[in-house]
C-alpha positions as CSV (number, residue, x, y, z in Angstrom):
1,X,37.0,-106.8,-36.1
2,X,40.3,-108.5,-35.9
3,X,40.5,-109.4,-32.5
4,X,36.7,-110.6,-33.3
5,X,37.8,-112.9,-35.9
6,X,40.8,-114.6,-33.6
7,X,38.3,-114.6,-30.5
8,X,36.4,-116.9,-33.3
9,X,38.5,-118.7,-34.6
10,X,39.9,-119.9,-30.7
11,X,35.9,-120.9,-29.7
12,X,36.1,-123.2,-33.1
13,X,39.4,-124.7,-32.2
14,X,38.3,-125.4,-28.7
15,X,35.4,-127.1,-29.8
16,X,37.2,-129.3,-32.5
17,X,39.8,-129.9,-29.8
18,X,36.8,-131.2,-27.1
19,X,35.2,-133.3,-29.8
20,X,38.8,-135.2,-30.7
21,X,39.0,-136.2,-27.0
22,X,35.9,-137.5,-26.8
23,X,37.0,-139.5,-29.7
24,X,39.7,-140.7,-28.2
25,X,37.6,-141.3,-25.2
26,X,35.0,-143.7,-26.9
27,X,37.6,-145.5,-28.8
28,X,39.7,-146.2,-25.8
29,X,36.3,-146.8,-23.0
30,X,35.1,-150.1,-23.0
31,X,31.7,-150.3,-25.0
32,X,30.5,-153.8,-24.3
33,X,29.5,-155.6,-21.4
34,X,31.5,-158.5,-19.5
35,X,29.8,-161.7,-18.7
36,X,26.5,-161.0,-17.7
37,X,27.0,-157.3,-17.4
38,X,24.0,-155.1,-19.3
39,X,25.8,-153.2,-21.9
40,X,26.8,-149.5,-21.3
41,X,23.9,-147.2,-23.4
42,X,21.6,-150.3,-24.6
43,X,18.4,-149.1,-22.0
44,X,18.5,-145.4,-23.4
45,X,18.8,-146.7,-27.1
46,X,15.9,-148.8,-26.5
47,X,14.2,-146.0,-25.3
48,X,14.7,-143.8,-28.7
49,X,14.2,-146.3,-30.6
50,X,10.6,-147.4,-29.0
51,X,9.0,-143.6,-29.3
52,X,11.0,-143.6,-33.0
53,X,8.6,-147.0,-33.7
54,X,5.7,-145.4,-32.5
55,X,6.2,-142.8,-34.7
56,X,6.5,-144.9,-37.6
57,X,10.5,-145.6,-37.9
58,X,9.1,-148.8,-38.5
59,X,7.5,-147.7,-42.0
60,X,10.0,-145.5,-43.0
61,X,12.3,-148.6,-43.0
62,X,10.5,-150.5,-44.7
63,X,10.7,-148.2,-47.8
64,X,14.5,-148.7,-47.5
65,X,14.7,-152.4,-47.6
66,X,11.8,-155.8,-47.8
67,X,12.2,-156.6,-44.3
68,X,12.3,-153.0,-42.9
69,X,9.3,-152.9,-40.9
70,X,9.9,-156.6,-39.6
71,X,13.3,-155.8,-38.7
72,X,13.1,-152.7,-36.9
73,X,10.4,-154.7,-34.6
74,X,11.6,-157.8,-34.1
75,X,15.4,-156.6,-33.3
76,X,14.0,-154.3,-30.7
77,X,11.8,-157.1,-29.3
78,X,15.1,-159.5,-29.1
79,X,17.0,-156.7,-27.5
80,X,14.6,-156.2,-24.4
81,X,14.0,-160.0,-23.9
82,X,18.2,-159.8,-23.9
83,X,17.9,-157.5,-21.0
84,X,15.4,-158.5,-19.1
85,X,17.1,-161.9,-18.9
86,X,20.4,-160.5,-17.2
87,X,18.0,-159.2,-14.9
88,X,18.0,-162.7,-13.3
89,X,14.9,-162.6,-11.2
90,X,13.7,-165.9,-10.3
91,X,9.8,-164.3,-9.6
92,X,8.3,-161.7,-12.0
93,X,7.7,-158.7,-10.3
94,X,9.1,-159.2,-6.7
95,X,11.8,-156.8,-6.5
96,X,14.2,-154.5,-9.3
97,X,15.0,-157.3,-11.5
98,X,11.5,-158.8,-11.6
99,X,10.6,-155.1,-12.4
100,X,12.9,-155.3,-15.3
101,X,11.9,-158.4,-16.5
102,X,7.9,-157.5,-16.0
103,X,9.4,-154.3,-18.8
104,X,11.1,-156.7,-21.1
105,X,7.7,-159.1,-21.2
106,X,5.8,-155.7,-22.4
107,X,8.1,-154.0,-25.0
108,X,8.7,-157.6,-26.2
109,X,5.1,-159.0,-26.1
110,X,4.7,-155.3,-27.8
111,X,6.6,-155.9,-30.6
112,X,5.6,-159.4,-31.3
113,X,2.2,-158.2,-31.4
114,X,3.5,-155.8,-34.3
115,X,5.0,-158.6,-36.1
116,X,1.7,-160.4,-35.5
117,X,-0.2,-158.4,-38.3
118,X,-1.0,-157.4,-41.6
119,X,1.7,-155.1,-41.4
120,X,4.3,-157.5,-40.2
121,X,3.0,-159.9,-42.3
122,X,2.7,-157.6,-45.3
123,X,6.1,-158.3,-47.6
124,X,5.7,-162.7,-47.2
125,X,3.2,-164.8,-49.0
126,X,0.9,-167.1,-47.0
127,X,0.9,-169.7,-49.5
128,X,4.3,-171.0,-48.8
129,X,5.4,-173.3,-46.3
130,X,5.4,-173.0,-43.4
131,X,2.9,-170.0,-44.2
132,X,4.7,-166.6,-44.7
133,X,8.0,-168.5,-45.1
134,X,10.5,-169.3,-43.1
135,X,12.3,-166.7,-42.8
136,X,8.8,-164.8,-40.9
137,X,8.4,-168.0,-39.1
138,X,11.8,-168.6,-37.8
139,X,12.3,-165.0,-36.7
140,X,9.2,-164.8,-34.7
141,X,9.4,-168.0,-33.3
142,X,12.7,-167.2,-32.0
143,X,11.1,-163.8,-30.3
144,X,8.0,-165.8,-28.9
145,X,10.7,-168.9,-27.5
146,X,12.9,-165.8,-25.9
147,X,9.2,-164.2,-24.3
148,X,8.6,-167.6,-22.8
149,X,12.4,-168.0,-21.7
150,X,11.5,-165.0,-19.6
151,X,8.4,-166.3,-17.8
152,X,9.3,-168.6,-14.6
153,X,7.9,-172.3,-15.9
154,X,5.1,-172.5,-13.5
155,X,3.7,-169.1,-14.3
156,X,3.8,-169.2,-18.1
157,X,0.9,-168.1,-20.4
158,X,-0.7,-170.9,-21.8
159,X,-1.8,-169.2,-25.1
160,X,1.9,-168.1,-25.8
161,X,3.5,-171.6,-24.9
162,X,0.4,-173.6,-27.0
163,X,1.6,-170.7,-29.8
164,X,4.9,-171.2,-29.8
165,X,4.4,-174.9,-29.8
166,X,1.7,-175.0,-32.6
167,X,4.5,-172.3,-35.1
168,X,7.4,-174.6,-34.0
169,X,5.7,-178.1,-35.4
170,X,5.2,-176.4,-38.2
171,X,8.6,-175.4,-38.7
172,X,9.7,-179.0,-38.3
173,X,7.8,-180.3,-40.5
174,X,8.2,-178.3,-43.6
175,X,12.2,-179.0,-43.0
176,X,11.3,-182.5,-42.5
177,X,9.3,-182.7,-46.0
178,X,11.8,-180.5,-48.1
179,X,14.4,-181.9,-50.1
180,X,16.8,-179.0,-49.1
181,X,17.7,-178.0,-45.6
182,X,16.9,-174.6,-47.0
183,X,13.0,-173.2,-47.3
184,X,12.3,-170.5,-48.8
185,X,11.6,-167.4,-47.4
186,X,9.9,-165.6,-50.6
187,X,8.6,-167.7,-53.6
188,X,11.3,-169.3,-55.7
189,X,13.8,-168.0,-53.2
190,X,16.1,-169.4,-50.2
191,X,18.8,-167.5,-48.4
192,X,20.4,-170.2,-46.0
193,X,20.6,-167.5,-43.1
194,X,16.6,-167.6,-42.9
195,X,17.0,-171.6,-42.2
196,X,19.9,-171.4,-39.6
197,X,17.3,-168.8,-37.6
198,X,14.3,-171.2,-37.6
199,X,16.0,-174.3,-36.7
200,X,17.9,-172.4,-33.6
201,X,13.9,-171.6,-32.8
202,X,13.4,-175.6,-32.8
203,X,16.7,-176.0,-30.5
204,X,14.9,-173.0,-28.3
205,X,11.7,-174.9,-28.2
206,X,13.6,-178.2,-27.2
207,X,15.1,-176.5,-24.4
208,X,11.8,-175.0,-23.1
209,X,9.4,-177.6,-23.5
210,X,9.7,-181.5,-24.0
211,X,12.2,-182.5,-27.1
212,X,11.1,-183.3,-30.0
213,X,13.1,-182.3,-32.8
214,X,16.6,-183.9,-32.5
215,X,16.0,-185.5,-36.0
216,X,15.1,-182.8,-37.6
217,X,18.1,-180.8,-36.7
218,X,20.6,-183.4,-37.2
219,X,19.3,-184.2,-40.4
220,X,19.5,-180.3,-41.4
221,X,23.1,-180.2,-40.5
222,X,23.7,-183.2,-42.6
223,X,22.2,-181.5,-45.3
224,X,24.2,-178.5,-44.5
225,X,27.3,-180.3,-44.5
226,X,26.9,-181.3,-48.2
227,X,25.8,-177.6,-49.6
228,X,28.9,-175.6,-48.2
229,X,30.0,-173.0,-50.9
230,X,32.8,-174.8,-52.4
231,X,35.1,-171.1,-52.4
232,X,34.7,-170.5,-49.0
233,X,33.5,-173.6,-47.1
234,X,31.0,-171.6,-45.5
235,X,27.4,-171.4,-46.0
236,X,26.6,-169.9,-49.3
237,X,24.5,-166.7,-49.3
238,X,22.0,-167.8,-51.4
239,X,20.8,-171.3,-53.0
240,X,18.6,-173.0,-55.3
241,X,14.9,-173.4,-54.0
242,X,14.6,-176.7,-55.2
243,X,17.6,-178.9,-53.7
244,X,19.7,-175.8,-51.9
245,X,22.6,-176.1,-54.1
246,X,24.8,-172.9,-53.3
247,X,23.6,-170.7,-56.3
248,X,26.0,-167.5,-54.6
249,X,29.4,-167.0,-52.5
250,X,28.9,-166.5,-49.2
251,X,28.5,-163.1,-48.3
252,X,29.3,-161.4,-44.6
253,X,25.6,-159.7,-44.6
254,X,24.2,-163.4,-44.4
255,X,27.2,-165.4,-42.6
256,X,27.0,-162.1,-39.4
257,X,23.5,-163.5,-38.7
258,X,24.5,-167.2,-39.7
259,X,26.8,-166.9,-36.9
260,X,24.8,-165.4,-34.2
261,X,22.4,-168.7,-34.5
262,X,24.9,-171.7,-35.7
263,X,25.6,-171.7,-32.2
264,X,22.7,-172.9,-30.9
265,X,22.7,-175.7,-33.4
266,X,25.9,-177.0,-32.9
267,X,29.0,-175.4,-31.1
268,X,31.6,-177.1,-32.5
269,X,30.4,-177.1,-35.8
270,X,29.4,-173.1,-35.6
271,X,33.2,-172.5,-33.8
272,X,34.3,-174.1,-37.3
273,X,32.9,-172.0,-39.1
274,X,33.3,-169.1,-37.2
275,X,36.7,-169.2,-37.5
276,X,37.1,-169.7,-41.7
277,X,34.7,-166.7,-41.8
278,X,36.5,-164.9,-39.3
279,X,39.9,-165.6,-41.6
280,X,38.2,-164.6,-44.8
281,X,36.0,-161.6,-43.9
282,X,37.6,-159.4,-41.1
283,X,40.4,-157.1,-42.3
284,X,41.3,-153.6,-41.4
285,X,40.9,-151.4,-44.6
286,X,43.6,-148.6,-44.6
287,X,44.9,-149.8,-41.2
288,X,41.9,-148.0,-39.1
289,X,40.0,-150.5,-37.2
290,X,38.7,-153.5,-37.7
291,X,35.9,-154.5,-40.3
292,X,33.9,-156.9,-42.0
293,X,34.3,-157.0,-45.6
294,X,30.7,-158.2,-47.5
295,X,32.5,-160.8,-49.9
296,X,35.8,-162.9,-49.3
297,X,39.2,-161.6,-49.3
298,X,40.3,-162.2,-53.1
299,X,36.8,-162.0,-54.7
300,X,35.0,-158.9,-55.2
301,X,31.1,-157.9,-55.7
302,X,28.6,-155.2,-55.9
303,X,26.6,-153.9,-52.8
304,X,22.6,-154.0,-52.3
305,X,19.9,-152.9,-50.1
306,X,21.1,-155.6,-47.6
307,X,25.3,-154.4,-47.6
308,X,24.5,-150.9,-48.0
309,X,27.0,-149.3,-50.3
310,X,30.5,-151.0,-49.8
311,X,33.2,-148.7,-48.8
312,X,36.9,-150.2,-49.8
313,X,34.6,-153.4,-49.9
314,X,33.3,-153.0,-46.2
315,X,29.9,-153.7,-45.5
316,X,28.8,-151.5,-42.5
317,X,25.4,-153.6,-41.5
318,X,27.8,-156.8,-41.8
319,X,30.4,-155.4,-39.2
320,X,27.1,-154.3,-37.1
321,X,26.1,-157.6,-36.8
322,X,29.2,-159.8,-37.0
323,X,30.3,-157.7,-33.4
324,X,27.1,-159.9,-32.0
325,X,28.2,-163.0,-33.5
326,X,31.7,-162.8,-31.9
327,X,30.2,-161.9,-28.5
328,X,28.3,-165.6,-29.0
329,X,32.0,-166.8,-30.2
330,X,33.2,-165.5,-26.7
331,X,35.6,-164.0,-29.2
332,X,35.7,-160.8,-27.0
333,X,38.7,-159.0,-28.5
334,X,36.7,-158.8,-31.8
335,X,33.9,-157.9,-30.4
336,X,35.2,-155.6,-28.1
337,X,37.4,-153.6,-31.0
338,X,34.2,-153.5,-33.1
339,X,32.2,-152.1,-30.4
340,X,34.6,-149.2,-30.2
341,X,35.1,-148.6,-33.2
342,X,31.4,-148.2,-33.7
343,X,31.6,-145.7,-30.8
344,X,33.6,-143.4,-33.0
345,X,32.2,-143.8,-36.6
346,X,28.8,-144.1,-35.1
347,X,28.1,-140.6,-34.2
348,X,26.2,-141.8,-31.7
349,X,24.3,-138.7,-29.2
350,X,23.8,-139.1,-26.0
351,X,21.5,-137.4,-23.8
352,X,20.6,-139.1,-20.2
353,X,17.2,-140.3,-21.4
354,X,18.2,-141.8,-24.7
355,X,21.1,-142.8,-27.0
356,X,21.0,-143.2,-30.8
357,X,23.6,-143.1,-33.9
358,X,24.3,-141.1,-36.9
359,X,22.2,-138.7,-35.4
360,X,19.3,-140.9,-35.1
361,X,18.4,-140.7,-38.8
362,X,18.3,-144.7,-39.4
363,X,16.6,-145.6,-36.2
364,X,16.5,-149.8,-37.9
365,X,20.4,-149.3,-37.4
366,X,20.1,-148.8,-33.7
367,X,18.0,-151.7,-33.7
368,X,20.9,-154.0,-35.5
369,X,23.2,-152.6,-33.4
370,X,21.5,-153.0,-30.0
371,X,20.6,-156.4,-30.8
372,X,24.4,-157.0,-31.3
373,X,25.3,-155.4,-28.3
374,X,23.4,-157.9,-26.5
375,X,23.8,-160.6,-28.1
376,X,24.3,-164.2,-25.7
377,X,23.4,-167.5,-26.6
378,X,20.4,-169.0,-25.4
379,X,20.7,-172.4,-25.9
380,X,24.3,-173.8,-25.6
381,X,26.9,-171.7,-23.7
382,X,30.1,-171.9,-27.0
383,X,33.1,-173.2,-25.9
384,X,36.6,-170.8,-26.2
385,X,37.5,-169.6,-29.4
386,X,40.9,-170.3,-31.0
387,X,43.1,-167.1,-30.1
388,X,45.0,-167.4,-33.2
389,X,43.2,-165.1,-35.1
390,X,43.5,-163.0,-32.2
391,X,43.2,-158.8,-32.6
392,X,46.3,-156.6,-33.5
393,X,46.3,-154.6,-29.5
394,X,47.9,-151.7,-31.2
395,X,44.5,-151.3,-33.4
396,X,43.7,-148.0,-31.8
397,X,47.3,-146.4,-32.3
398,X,46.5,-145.1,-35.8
399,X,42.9,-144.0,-35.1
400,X,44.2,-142.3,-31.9
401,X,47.2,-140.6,-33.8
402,X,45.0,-139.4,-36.7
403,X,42.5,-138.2,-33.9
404,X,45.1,-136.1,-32.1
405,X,46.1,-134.8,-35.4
406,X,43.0,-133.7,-36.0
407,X,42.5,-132.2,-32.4
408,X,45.9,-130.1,-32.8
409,X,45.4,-128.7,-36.4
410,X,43.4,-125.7,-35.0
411,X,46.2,-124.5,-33.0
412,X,49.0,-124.7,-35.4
413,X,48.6,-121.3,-37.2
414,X,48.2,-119.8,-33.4
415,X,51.4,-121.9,-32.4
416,X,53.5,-120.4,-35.7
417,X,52.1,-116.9,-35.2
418,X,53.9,-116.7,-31.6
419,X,56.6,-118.8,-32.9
420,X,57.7,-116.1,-35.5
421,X,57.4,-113.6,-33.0
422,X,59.3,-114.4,-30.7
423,X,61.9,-115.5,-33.0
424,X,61.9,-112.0,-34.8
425,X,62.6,-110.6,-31.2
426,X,65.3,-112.4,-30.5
427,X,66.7,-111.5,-34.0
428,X,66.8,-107.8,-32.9
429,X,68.3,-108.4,-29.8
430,X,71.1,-110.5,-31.5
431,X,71.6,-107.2,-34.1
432,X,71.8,-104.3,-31.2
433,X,68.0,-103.2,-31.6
434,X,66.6,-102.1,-28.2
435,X,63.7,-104.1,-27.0
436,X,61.5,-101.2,-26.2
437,X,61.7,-97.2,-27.3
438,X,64.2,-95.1,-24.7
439,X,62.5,-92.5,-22.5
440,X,65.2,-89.6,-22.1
441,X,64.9,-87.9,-18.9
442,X,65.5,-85.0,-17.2
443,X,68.5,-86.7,-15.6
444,X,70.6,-86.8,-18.9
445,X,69.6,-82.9,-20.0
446,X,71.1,-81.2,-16.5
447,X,74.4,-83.2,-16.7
448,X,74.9,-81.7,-20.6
């Protein structure tokens, strides 16, 4: 029973040993793609989280938060345009690339078409304006601008551009007609991040098809300009409906997004910023890794269905998403440390069909984080970031010594067990014991 028990006991060890250094292996492995690379693991975790949609991840999200069921469509929908535009085929369908990009036009068209109904539609009121809100609007005119993107000009769909058109005009001019650069997204409420999506959708639109809304986006970032949040100098998280005065601090769940479009508006302003919120919002709670706290350094706050639940005042969704607005930052160091980090706290499983985290039980998180993980700009390439701010290269050192900690703590009472024995035989020799029992002999007996 004994040796039963050791034999045990080593299997358990092994196996806590093996999973340490493939911790170490995922923190130390590069996790995003350079340049126009396609990011390592984003194809399989498309593929879970398409058959988790069909089987109604989409619905089961939306119990967890408003915009679950929009979410969980549209992010997936973003994420295959994303790769079906690194394909870089100049023909649809003419050799692997256009075979990719022929994939991307179906699971994106797919998920529009989701969006595109009473159940996308469900959660927003038609009465406002634009109709369903802005944030609806701006979010799916985004995802029909990026389907178009993907079609060669001549050989567009004429319905889809006439659409996209039709749901952009209307976009400008509710912005054009408001009194705040911010609509609102439900009745009686405006979250500026909602805005800062739709207008990138009018840049998008002036980069696919004749211009025509210069003014209206110059005249929203002048309006922008005047509402900052006066504790950050940021954009505030949420505002007042009527005139967009900042009515909340800004908070990391909103300004991650914020960042992934201010971009497209205006790079130097969005590098701006960028930068305060980088200063304000990234830290690295107990020294492991770096993270996105949900409300300014110095000023604390409760969590909500958008945070999650804040953990030393880290918002997990917030560092999801901000690890896509750094990629649009060209701030690769960030992104790159959040990436891997995610590797390890992510639980992600792997098989060689599909890839999800945490065990695949919050399949509207894989959709967050595969958006992130491809994340470009699609408008206006950002200039270089300031490398001030920079990321400590020694980040991994207490992660990876608290990892091989873990990994050796099944084999110390093993270690000490032989330890101890060895040093109680050396003890005997030192005091004249015999090493092993004396076998007298015959030898001995016939010479007495």
């Amino acid at each position: 029973m004994l040796t039963f028990v050791r034999r045990a006991y080593r299997v358990v060890a092994v196996l806590i040993t093996l999973c340490t250094l493939v911790g170490v292996a995922r923190l130390v492995v590069p996790a995003t793609a350079a340049g126009d690379g396609e990011p390592p693991g984003v194809r399989r975790q498309l593929t879970f989280l398409r058959a988790a949609l069909e089987a109604g991840a989409g619905t089961d999200a939306q119990q967890l938060f408003p915009e679950g069921y929009f979410f969980s469509h549209v992010l997936y929908g973003l994420s295959r345009v994303e790769l079906g535009m690194r394909a870089g085929a100049d023909r649809v369908g003419t050799d692997r690339a256009g075979v990719d990009r022929d994939i991307a036009l179906r699971e994106a068209r797919w998920a529009l078409k989701r969006l595109d109904s009473p159940a996308g539609r469900a959660p927003f009121s038609a009465d406002l304006t634009p109709p369903y809100g802005v944030f609806y609007q701006g979010w799916t005119t985004w995802l029909r601008g990026g389907i178009i993107a993907l079609q060669p000009a001549d050989r567009r769909d004429p319905g889809e551009v006439q659409r996209f058109a039709a749901d952009a005009a209307a976009l400008g001019a509710a912005f054009d007609a408001s009194a705040s650069p911010y609509l609102p997204a439900y009745p009686g409420q405006a979250w500026p991040v909602d805005s800062t999506v739709a207008v990138a959708a009018l840049r998008l639109h002036d980069t696919l098809l004749p211009p025509r809304f210069a003014g209206t986006v110059q005249r929203w970032l002048a309006g922008v300009r005047q509402r900052l949040d006066p504790a950050t100098g940021l954009l505030p998280h949420r505002v007042e409906p009527a005139d967009g005065a900042p009515a909340e601090v800004a908070r990391a769940t909103s300004q991650s997004v914020i960042h992934r479009f201010l971009v497209e508006i205006d790079p130097v302003f969005a590098r701006e910023q960028y930068l305060r919120f980088r200063d304000r919002y990234v830290t690295t709670p107990l020294g492991l890794g770096p993270a996105v706290r949900e409300y300014p350094d110095g000023i604390a706050g409760p969590g909500d269905v958008d945070s999650g639940p804040l953990l030393l005042g880290v918002s997990l969704s917030a560092t999801v998403v901000t690890m896509g607005a750094a990629q649009v930052q060209g701030d690769t160091a960030l992104a790159g440390a959040l990436a891997n980090y995610g590797e390890l706290a992510g639980l992600p499983v792997d098989t060689p069909w599909t890839k999800r985290y945490a065990f695949g039980l919050l399949p509207v998180g894989d959709a967050f984080l595969a958006w992130s993980k491809t994340a470009r700009p699609w408008v206006a390439a950002p200039g270089p970031v300031d490398p001030s701010p920079g990321v400590d290269r020694w980040w991994r050192l207490p992660l990876l010594g608290l990892l091989l900690l873990v990994g050796a703590l099944p084999w110390l009472p093993e270690l000490l067990l032989r330890y101890r024995r060895r040093a109680g035989v050396r003890a005997g020799t030192r005091t004249g014991e015999p090493d092993a029992p004396t076998v007298v002999g015959a030898g001995p007996a016939r010479l007495s």
